[in-house]
C-alpha positions in Angstrom: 60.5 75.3 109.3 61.8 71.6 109.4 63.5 70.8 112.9 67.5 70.7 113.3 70.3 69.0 115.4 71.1 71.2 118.0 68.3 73.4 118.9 68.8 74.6 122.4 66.2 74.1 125.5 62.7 72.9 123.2 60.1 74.3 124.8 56.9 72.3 125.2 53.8 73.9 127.6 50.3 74.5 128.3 48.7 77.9 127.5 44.6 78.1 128.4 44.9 74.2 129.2 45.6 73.4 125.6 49.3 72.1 124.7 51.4 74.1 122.5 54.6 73.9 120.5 57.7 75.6 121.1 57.5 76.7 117.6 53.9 78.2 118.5 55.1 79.2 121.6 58.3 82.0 119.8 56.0 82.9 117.5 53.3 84.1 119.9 56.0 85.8 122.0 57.5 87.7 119.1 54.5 88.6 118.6 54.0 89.8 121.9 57.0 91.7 122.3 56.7 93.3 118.6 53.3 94.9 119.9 53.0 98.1 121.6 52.7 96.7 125.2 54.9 97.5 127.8 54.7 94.2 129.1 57.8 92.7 127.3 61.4 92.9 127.4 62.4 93.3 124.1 66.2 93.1 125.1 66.5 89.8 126.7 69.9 88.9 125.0 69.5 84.9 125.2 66.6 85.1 123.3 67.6 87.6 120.7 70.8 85.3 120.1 68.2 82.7 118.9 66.4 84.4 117.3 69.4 85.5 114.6 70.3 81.5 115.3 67.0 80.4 113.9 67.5 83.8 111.4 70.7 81.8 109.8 68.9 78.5 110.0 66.5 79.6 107.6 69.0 81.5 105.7 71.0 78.0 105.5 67.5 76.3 104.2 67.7 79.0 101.5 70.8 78.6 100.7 72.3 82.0 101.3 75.4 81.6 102.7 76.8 84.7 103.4 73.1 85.9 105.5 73.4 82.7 107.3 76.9 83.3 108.7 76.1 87.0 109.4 73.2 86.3 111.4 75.2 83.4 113.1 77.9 86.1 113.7 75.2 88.2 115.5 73.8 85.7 117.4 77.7 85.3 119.0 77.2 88.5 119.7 74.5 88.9 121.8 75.4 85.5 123.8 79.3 84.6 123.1 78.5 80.8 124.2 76.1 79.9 121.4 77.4 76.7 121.1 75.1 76.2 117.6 76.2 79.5 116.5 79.8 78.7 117.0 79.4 75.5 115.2 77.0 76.6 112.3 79.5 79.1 111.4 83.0 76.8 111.8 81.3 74.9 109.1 80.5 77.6 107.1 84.0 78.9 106.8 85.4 75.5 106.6 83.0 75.1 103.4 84.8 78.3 102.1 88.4 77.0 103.0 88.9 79.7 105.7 90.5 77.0 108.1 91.9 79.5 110.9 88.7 80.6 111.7 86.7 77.7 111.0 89.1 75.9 113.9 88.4 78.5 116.1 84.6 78.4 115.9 84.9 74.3 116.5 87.2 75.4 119.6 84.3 77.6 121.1 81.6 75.7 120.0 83.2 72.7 122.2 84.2 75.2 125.1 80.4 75.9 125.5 79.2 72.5 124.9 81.9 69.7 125.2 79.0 67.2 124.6 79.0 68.8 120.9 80.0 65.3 119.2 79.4 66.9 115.6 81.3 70.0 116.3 84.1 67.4 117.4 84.0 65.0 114.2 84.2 68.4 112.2 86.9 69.8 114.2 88.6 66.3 114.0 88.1 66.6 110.1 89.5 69.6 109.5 92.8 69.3 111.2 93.0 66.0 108.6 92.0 67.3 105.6 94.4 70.2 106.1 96.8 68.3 107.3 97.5 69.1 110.7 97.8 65.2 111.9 99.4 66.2 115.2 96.6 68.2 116.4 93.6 65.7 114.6 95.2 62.4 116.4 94.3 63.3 119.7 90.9 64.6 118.8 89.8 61.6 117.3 91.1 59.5 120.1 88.7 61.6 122.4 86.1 60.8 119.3 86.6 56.9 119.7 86.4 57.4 123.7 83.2 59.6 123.9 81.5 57.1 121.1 83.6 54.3 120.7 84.9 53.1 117.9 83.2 53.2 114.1 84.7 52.4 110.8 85.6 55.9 110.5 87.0 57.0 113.4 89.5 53.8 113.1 90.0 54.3 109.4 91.0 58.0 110.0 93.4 57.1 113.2 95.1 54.4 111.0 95.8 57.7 108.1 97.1 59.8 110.9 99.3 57.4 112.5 100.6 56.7 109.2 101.0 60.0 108.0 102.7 60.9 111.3 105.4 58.3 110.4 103.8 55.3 112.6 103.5 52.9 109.9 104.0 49.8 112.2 101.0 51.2 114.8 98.6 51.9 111.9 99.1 48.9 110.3 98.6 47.4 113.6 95.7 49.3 114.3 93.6 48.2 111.4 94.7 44.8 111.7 93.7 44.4 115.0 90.0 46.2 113.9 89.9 43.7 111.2 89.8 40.6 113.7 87.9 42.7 115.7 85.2 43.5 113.3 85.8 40.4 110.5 82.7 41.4 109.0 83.1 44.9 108.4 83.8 45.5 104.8 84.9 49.4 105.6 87.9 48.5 108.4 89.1 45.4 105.7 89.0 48.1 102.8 90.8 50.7 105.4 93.4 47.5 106.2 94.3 47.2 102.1 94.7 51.5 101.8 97.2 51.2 104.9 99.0 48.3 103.1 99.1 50.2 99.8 100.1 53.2 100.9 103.0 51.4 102.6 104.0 50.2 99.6 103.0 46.4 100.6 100.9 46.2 96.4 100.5 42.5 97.4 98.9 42.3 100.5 96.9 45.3 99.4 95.8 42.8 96.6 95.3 39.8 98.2 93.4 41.8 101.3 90.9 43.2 98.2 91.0 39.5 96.5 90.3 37.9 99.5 87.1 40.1 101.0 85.8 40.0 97.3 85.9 36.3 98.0 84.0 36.0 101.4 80.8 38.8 100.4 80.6 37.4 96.6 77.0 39.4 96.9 78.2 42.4 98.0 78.8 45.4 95.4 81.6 47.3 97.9 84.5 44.6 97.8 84.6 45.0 93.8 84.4 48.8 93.9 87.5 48.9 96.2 89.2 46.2 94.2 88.9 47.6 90.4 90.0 51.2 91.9 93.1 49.7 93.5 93.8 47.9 90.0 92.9 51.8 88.5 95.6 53.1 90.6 98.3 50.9 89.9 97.8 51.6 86.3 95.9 48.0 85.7 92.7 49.5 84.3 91.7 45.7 82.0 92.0 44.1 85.3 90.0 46.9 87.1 87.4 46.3 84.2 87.2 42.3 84.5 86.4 42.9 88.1 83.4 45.6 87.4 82.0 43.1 84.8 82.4 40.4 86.9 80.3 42.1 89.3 77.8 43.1 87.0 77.3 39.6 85.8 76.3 38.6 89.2 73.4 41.4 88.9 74.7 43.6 91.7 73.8 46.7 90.0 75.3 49.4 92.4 75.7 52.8 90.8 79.9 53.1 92.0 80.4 49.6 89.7 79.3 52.2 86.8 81.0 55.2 88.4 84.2 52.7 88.4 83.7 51.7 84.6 83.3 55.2 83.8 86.5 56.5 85.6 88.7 53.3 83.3 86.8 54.4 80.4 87.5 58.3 81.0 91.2 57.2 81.7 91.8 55.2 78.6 90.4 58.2 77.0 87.2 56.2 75.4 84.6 59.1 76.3 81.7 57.2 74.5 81.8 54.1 76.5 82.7 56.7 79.6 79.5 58.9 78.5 77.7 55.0 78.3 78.5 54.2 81.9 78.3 57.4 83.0 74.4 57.5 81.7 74.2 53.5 83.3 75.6 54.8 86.7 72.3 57.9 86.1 69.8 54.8 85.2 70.5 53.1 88.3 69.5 55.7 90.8 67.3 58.8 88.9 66.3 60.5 91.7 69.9 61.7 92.5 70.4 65.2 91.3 74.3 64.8 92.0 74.6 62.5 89.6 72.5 64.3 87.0 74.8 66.7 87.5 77.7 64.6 87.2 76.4 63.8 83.8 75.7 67.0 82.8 79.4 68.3 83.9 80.5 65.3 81.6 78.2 66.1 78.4 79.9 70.1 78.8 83.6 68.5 79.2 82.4 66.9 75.6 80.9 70.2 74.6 77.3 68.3 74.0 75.9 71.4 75.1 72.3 70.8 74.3 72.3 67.6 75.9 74.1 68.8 79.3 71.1 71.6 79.4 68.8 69.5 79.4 70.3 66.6 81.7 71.1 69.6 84.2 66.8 70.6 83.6 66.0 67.4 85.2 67.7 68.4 88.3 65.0 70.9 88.8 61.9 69.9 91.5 58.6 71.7 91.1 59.6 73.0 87.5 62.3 75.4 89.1 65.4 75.5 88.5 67.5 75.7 92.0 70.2 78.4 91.8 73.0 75.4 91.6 71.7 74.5 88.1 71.1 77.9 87.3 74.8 78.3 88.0 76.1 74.9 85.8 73.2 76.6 82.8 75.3 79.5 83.2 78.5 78.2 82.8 77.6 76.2 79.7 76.1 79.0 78.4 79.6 80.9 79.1 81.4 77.9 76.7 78.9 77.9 74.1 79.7 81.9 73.9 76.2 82.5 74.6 76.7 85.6 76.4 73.6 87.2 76.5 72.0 84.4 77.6 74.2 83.5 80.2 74.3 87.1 81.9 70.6 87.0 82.2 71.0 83.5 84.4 73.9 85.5 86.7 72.3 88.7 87.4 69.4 86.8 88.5 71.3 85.2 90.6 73.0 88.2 92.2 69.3 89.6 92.7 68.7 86.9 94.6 71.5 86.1 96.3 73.4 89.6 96.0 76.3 88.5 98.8 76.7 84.9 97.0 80.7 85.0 96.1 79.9 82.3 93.5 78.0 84.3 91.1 80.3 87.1 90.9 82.9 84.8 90.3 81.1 83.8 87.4 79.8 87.2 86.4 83.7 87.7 86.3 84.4 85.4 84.0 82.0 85.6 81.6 83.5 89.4 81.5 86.9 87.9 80.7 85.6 85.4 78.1 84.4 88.5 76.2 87.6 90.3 77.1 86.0 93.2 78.8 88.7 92.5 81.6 88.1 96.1 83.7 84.3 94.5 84.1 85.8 90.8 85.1 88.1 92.9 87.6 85.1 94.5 89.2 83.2 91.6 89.4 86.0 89.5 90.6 87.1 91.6 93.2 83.6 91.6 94.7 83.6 88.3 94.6 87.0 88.2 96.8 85.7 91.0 99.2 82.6 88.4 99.8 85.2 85.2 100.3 88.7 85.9 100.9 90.3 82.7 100.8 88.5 81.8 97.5 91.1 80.0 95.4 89.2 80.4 92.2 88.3 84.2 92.6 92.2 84.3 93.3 93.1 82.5 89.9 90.6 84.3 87.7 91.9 87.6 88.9 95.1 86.8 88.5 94.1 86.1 84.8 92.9 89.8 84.5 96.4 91.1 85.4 98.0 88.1 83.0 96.1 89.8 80.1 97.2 93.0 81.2 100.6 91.9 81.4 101.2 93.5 84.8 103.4 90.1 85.6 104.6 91.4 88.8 101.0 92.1 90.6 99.7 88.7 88.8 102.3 86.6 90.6 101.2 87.1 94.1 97.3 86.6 93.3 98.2 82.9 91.4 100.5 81.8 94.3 98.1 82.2 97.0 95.2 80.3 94.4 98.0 77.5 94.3 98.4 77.4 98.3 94.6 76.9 98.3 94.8 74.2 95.5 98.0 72.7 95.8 96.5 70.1 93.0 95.3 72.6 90.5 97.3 72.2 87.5 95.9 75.2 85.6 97.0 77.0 88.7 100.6 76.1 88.5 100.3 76.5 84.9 99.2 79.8 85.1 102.4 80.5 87.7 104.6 78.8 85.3 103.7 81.4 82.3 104.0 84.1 84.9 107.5 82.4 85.6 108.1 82.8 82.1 106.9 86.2 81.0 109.2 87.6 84.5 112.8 85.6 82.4 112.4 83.7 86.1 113.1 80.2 83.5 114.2 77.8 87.1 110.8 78.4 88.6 108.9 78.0 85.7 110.5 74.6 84.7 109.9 73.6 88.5 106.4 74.2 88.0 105.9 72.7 84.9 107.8 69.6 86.1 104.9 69.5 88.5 102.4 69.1 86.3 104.1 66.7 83.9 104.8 64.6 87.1 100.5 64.5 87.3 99.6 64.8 83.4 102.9 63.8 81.4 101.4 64.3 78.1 99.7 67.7 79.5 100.0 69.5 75.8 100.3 73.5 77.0 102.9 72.2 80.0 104.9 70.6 77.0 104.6 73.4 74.7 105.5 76.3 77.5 108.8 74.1 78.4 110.0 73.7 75.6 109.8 77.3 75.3 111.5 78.2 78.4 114.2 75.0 77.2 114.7 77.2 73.9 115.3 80.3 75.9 118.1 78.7 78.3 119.5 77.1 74.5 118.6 74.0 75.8 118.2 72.7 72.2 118.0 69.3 72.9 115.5 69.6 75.5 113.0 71.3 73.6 113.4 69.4 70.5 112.6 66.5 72.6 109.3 67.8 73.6 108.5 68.8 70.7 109.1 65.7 69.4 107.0 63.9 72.1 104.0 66.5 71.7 104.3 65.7 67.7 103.7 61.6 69.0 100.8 63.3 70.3 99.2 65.3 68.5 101.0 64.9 64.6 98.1 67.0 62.9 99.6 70.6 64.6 101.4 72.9 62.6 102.6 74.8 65.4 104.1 71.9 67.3 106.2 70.8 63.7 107.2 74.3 63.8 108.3 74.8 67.1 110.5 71.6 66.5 111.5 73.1 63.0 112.7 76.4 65.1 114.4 74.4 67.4 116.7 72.8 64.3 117.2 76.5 62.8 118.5 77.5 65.8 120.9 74.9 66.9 122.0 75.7 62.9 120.6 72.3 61.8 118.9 74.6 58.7 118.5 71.6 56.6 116.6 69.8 59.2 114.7 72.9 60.1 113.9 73.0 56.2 112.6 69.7 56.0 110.3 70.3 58.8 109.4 73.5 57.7 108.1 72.0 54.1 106.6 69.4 55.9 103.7 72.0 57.8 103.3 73.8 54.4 102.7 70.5 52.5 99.9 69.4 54.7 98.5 73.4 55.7 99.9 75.4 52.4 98.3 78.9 54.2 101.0 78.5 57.2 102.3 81.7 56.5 104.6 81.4 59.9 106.0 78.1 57.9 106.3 79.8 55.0 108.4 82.8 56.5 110.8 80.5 58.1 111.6 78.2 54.9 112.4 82.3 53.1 114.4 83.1 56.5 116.3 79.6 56.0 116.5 80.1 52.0 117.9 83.8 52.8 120.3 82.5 55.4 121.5 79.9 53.1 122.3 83.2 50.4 119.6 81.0 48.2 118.4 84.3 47.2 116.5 83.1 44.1 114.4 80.3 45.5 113.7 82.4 48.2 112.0 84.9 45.6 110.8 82.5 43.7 108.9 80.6 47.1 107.6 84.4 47.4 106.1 84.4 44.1 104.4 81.4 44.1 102.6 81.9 47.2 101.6 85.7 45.8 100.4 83.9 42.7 97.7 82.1 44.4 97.5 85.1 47.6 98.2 88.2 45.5 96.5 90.3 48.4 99.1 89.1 50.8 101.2 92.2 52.0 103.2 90.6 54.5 104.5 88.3 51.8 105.0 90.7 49.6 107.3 93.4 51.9 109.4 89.8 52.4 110.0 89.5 48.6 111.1 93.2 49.0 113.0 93.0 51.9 114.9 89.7 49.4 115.8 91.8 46.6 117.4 94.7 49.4 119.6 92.0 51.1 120.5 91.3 46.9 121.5 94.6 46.3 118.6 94.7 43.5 117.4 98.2 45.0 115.6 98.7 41.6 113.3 96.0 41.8 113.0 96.1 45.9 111.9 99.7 44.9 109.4 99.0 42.3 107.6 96.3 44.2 107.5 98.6 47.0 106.1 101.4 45.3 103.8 99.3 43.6 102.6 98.4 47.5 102.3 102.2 48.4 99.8 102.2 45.7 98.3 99.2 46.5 97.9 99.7 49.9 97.4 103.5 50.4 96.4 102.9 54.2 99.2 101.0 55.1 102.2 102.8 56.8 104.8 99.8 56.2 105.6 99.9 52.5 106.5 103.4 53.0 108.6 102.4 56.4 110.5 99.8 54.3 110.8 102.2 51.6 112.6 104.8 53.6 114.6 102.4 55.5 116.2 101.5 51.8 116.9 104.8 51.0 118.7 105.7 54.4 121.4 102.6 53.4 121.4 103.9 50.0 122.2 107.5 51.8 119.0 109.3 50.0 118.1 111.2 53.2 115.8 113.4 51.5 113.6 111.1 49.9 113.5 108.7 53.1 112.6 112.0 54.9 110.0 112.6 52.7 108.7 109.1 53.0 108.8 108.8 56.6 106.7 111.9 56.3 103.8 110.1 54.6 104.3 107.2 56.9 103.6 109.6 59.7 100.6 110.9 58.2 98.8 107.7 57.9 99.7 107.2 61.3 100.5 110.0 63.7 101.6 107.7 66.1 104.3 105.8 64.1 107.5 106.2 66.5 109.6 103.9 64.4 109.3 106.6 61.4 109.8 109.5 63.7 112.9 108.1 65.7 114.5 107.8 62.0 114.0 111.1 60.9 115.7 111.9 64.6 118.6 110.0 63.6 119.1 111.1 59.9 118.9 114.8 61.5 121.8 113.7 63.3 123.4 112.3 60.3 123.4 115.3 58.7 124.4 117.6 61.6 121.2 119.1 62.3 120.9 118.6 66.0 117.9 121.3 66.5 115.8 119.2 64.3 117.0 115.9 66.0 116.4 116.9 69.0 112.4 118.5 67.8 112.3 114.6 66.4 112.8 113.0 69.9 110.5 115.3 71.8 107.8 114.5 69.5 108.2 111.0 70.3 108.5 111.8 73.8 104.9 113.4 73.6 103.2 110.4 71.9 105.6 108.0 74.6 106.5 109.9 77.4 108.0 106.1 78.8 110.0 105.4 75.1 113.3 104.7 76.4 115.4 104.8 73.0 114.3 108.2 72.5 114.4 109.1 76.1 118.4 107.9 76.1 119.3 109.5 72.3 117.8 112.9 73.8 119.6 113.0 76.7 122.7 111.8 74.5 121.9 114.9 72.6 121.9 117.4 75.0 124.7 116.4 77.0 126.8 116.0 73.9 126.0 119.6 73.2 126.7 120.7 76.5 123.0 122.2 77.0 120.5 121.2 79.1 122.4 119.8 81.4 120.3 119.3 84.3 117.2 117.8 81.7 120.0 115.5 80.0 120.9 113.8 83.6 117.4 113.5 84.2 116.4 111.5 80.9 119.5 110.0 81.5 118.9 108.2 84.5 115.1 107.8 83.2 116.4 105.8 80.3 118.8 103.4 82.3 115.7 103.0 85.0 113.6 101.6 81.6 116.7 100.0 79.9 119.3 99.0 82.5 121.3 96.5 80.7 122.2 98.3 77.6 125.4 99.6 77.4 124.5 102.4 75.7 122.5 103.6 77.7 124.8 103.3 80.8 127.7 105.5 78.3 124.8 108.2 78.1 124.7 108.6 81.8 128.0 108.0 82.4 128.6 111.0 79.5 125.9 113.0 81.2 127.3 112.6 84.9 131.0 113.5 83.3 129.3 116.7 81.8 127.6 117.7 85.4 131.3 117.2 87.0 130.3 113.9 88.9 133.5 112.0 87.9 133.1 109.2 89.9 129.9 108.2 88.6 130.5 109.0 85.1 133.7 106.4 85.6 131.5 104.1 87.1 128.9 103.9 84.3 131.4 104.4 81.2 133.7 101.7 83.0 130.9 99.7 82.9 129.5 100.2 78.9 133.5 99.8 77.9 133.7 96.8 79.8 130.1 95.1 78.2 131.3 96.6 74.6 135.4 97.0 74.3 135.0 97.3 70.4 132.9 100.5 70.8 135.2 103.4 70.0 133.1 106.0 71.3 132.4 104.5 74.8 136.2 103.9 74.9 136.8 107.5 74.1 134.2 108.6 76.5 135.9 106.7 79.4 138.9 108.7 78.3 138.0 111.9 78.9 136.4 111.1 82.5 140.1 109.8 83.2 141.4 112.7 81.8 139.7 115.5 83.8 140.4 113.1 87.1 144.1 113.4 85.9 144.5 109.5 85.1 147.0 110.3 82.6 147.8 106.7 81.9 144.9 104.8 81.8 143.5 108.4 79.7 146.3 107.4 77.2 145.1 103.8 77.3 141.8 104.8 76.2 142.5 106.7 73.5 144.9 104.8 71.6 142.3 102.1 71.6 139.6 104.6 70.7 141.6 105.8 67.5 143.1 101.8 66.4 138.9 100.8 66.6 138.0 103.5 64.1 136.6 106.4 66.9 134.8 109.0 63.6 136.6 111.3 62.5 135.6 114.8 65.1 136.4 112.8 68.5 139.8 111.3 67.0 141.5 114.7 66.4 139.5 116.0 69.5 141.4 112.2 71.1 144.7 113.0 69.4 145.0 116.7 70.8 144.0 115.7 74.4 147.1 113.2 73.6 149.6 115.9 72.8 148.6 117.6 76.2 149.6 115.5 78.2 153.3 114.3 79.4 154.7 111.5 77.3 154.3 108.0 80.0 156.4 105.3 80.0 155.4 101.8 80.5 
C-alpha cells in the first residue's frame, strides 16, 4: 500500500533485535488480535478507527468512493477526532457537491488538528468556489500567515477582495505582489485578470503584452495572452500570438489546447480535431488528454476513432472503469445498446454503490425509452448521491416524457441550483415553463441561455413558440427569421415562420413560405396541409382540390391527404363526391376507424342520424376504445329525444375514461336536466369543473345541478359566472333565470329571460321562459 499525507503516529521499532516497519508492525498485530488468544484487546477504539482509516485509504486507491467515505464515517465513529477521517471525507463530499457537509468535515478536521494546512486550503477553496467570499477571505489570510504567501493564496485574495466589492484593495494587492515578486509570471497574470475583470481591457492588454515581452522563451505569457484576446472576442489575434509562440519552438501542450479552443469557437472542428491531436502529440503519456480527444472525436460522432483513442488510456491492457464509463457512453450515442449495458453492469458489479454507473444505466434506459427502468436506475443513483445535479436532470427527463409537468419542475430546479451554467438544464425548465402555460418564466429562462449561446437553435425554436402563444407575432417571426440565417436547409424553421404569417392573417406571405418548404422537400406533408388550410381559408376551393390531387397522384396511399380532399368537398357543399371518396377509403382502408368517423360526422350536418349511427357503429368496432364516435352517438340520442340511450352512451365512455371530462359534464347535464340522480349529477358535476375549470359550460352544469339540489347561492354563483363569460348563450341566460326566480329576484328573473327568448333560447325552455313570465307581477323600470 503506497504511503499517504497524513498518516497519524508512524510507528518504527525493534522486535527480536531486528527493525520493523509500522506497516509490518499492524499487520503482525492484526494478526495477533484476530487469533484465538486472550492476550489482545480487540476493542481498543484508536486503533480500530485506523484501521477503517487505512480501510477507506485503500478503498480510495480503488476507486470506490462510496466504501471509502463509509469506512471514513466509521472510523469518526469510533474516535470523533480523526483529524484524516474528517478531512478524507470533506473532500469526498465536496467531490460530490455536497458543500454543507463537506464544510463541516474541514471544520472538525481543523478542530482536531489546526496544523492541518491541506484541510485549510480545501476548506479555503470551497467557501470560493461556492461563493461564500465573506467566510473564504479570512481563511486564506490565516493560509498566507501559517505559510506565507504563494501565487495562489495572493491570486485567490485578490478574487475575493474583488468579489466582495474591494476593487481598489485587490488591485492594490496584486500590484504590490507584482513588485514584490517581478518575476513571477502567475501574480503578473493574476494582476491582468483583476484589471480585466474591472473592466480596465487595456491595462489587462498591455500587462499580457508586456510580460510576453520580458520571458520571450517562456510558453505561459502567450497562453494567458491569446485566451484574454479569446475572451474579448479577438480570436485572429489570439491565433497570431499562439503561432508566434510556436514559431519560437516552445511547444507547450496549452499553446495547442489555446489553438484548439479558437478553432472550436470559430466552429472549424477539423483544424480544432488537428490541434486537439497536436496538443495529444506533445505529451502521450497523459491519459486526460487522451480523454479529452476522445470526448472531442464523440462530440463529432467519430465513434470508432474515440474508442480507440479512449483504448489507449488503458495501462496493463485494462481498461480502468473511467474509460469503461466514456466506452459506455459512446456506445449509448452509437445506439449500441447491447453493448453498452454489458460495459455498465460490469461496472455496478464492481462498484455496486458507484452513483455514476447508475446514472448511466439510467440513461441508456431512457435512450431506448423504457423510462420505468431509467426511473429505477435513476433513483438509485440519487439515493447513492443526493446532491447529484445530473441524476437530478435525467430524472426530471423521466417525468418530462411522462408529462407529469408539475412533479418534473421541482427535480430540474434543484439540477439548475447545482449547475447554475447548464444550459440544457434551464432548457429543460424552460419547456417545463412552457408545457405548465407559465410563458414569463419560460422566456426568462430562455433569455438566459441566449444571453450564453445566442444562436442556441432549440432556445430559438421554443421562444418563438412561447412568442406565438402570447401573439407576439413579431417576436417569433423574428426568430424564426434569424434561425432560418442559420440553418436555411430546415423545413420546420420556414414553417414555423410561415405559421407565424398565417396567423397574424398575412396568408399570402404564409403561402409563399409555405410553397417555398414544398419546392425544396415535396413530401412535407405538414407544408402541404397548411398551403390546403390557406387555399380553403381563401374559399380557393378548387386549387385546394386540385393541390390534393396532385400530391395523391404521385402518393395514392396517402390517407391523411385523402380525408383532407374529403373534408374540401364537405366545406363545398359537394356531399356526393365527399361521400364517394370517403366510401371509397372505408374500402380501402378497412382497419382504419377515421373514414368512417368523417363519414358520420357528414351525415349528422346533413341530419341522417341513422346512417351516422350506423357508421359510428363500425367505427366502434374497429376500435372499442373510440370516444370521439361514442360521445356522438351520446349527442344524436339527445337530438332525437332519447335521453335513456344518451345517457347508456356517456357511461360507456365513462367506463373506457373514467377521467373524460366532456362526457363527465354532458352526464351530469343529463341527469340534472331530468331531475334524476341528483345526488350523482352534483358529483360529476363538480368532477367535470375540477378537470375543466374554465369552460363555461361546464360551470352552467354545476351551477344547473346546485339549482336542482336547492343550493341557490351557488347555483347563482356558477350560472352568474357562465352568463358573464358567454352573454350570447340563451340557455345559460335562461338557466340564470330560474335560480333568480326561485330566490324571488323577480326583476333581474325578468331580465334574463327576455334576453334568453331575443337570443333564440329553443323552442321547450322559451314557452317554459314565457310562462314563468306571466307569473310573475308586471315590474316597472
Amino acid at each position: 500500500m503506497k504511503q499517504r499525507f497524513g498518516l497519524r503516529n508512524p510507528v518504527k521499532g525493534h522486535l527480536m533485535g531486528t527493525p520493523i516497519s509500522w506497516k509490518k508492525l499492524f499487520a503482525l498485530l492484526v494478526l495477533l488480535c484476530t487469533a484465538p488468544l486472550h492476550g489482545c484487546f480487540s476493542g481498543n477504539s484508536e486503533k480500530s478507527a485506523e484501521s477503517f482509516y487505512q480501510d477507506g485509504l485503500n478503498a480510495l486507491d480503488e476507486k470506490r468512493t462510496q466504501d471509502a467515505l463509509h469506512f471514513f464515517n466509521q472510523a469518526i465513529k469510533k474516535d470523533p477526532g480523526h483529524a484524516m477521517a474528517h478531512y478524507q471525507s470533506g473532500c469526498l463530499y465536496a467531490k460530490s457537491n455536497q458543500a454543507e457537509r463537506a464544510e463541516k468535515a474541514f471544520n472538525l478536521a481543523l478542530r482536531y488538528n489546526p496544523e492541518l494546512i491541506e484541510a485549510r486550503k480545501r476548506l479555503a477553496r470551497l467557501y470560493y468556489q461556492t461563493g461564500a467570499y465573506e467566510k473564504a477571505l479570512p481563511v486564506y489570510r490565516e493560509l498566507i500567515n501559517r505559510q506565507g504567501e504563494t501565487p495562489e493564496t495572493l491570486h485567490v485574495l485578490s478574487q475575493l477582495l474583488f468579489h466582495l466589492g474591494y476593487v481598489r484593495k485587490a488591485r492594490d494587492l496584486m500590484e504590490n505582489a507584482v513588485k514584490t515578486h517581478p518575476e513571477n509570471i502567475d501574480i503578473r497574470i493574476s494582476l491582468a485578470g483583476i484589471y480585466e475583470k474591472a473592466g480596465y481591457y487595456t491595462l489587462a492588454r498591455e500587462t499580457l503584452e508586456q510580460l510576453q515581452h520580458d520571458f520571450p522563451d517562456k510558453s505561459r505569457p502567450y497562453v494567458a495572452l491569446t485566451r484574454f484576446h479569446t475572451r474579448e472576442g479577438h480570436l485572429e489575434q489570439g491565433e497570431r500570438v499562439v503561432k508566434e509562440a510556436l514559431s519560437k519552438g516552445l511547444t507547450d501542450l496549452r499553446l495547442y489546447q489555446a489553438l484548439f479552443e479558437i478553432e472550436h469557437r470559430q466552429k472549424n472542428y477539423r483544424a480544432a480535431l488537428k490541434h486537439l491531436r497536436n496538443a495529444v502529440d506533445s505529451s502521450p503519456d497523459d491519459p486526460t488528454r487522451l480523454r479529452l480527444l476522445g470526448d472531442y472525436l464523440l462530440f463529432l460522432k467519430m465513434y470508432d476513432q474515440a474508442r480507440e483513442t479512449y483504448e489507449q488510456t488503458a495501462s496493463n491492457g485494462r481498461l480502468s472503469n473511467q474509460v469503461k464509463k466514456r466506452i459506455a457512453q459512446l456506445l449509448i450515442a452509437q445506439k449500441k445498446y447491447n453493448e453498452a449495458l454489458e460495459y455498465i453492469e460490469a461496472l455496478i458489479a464492481a462498484s455496486p454503490r458507484n452513483p455514476e454507473t447508475h446514472l448511466l444505466l439510467g440513461i441508456l434506459w431512457l435512450r431506448q425509452g423504457k423510462t420505468d427502468r431509467a426511473k429505477e436506475a435513476l433513483l438509485k443513483a440519487l439515493t447513492l448521491d443526493p446532491e447529484s445535479a445530473e441524476s437530478r436532470y435525467y430524472y426530471g427527463l423521466t417525468l418530462l416524457k411522462e408529462q407529469k409537468y408539475e412533479l418534473a419542475l421541482p427535480q430540474i430546479l434543484r439540477a439548475v441550483e447545482r449547475r447554475p451554467h447548464s444550459l440544457r438544464g434551464h432548457m429543460a425548465l424552460a419547456y417545463v415553463y412552457f408545457e405548465t402555460d407559465q410563458l414569463q418564466p419560460a422566456l426568462e429562462e430562455l433569455g438566459q441561455i441566449l444571453l450564453a449561446q445566442p444562436s442556441h437553435l432549440q432556445a430559438l425554436n421554443l421562444r418563438a413558440r412561447v412568442h406565438l402563444r402570447l401573439k407576439n407575432y413579431e417576436a417569433a417571426a423574428a426568430d424564426y427569421r434569424h434561425m432560418m440565417e442559420q440553418d436555411q436547409s430546415s423545413p420546420a424553421i420556414r414553417i414555423g415562420l410561415a405559421e407565424t404569417y398565417r396567423l397574424q392573417g398575412r396568408l399570402d406571405d404564409a403561402l409563399m413560405e409555405f410553397e417555398q418548404v414544398l419546392n425544396s422537400h415535396s413530401d412535407s406533408l405538414a407544408a402541404l396541409k397548411k398551403i390546403i388550410s390557406i387555399y380553403v381559408a381563401k374559399k380557393e376551393y378548387e386549387k385546394a382540390v386540385d393541390l390534393c390531387n396532385r400530391y395523391l397522384k404521385r402518393s395514392p396511399e396517402n390517407l391523411e391527404i385523402s380525408l383532407t380532399k374529403a373534408a374540401i368537398l364537405d366545406k363545398q357543399k359537394k356531399y356526393k363526391m365527399a361521400k364517394n371518396v370517403l366510401k371509397a377509403l372505408i374500402d380501402e382502408y378497412p382497419e382504419s376507424d377515421r373514414p368512417l368517423i368523417m363519414l358520420a360526422g357528414m351525415q349528422v350536418r346533413l341530419q341522417e342520424y341513422k346512417a351516422a349511427l350506423n357508421d359510428y357503429q363500425k367505427a366502434i368496432q374497429k376500435n372499442p376504445k373510440q370516444l370521439k364516435a361514442r360521445m356522438q352517438i351520446a349527442k344524436i340520442h339527445e337530438i332525437q329525444g332519447a335521453f335513456d340511450q344518451a345517457i347508456d352512451a356517456y357511461e360507456a365512455v365513462l367506463r373506457i375514461d373514467g377521467s373524460y371530462g366532456p362526457a363527465i359534464n354532458n352526464l351530469a347535464y343529463l341527469y340534472a336536466n331530468r331531475s334524476e340522480n341528483l345526488d350523482r349529477a352534483l358529483s360529476l358535476a363538480e368532477k367535470a369543473h375540477a378537470l375543466i375549470p374554465t369552460r363555461p359550460a361546464v360551470k352552467d352544469t354545476l351551477g344547473w345541478a346546485y339549482l336542482k339540489k336547492g343550493a341557490l347561492f351557488l347555483a347563482k354563483k356558477y350560472l352568474g359566472e357562465a352568463v358573464q363569460e358567454k352573454p350570447q348563450v340563451a340557455l345559460f341566460r335562461y338557466h340564470l333565470g330560474i335560480a333568480f326566480f326561485q330566490a324571488e329576484d323577480f326583476l333581474e328573473a325578468r331580465k334574463m329571460f327576455e334576453k334568453a327568448i331575443r337570443s333564440g333560447l329553443a323552442e321547450k325552455e322559451a314557452n317554459d321562459a314565457k310562462n314563468l313570465l306571466n307569473q310573475m307581477e308586471p315590474v316597472t323600470s
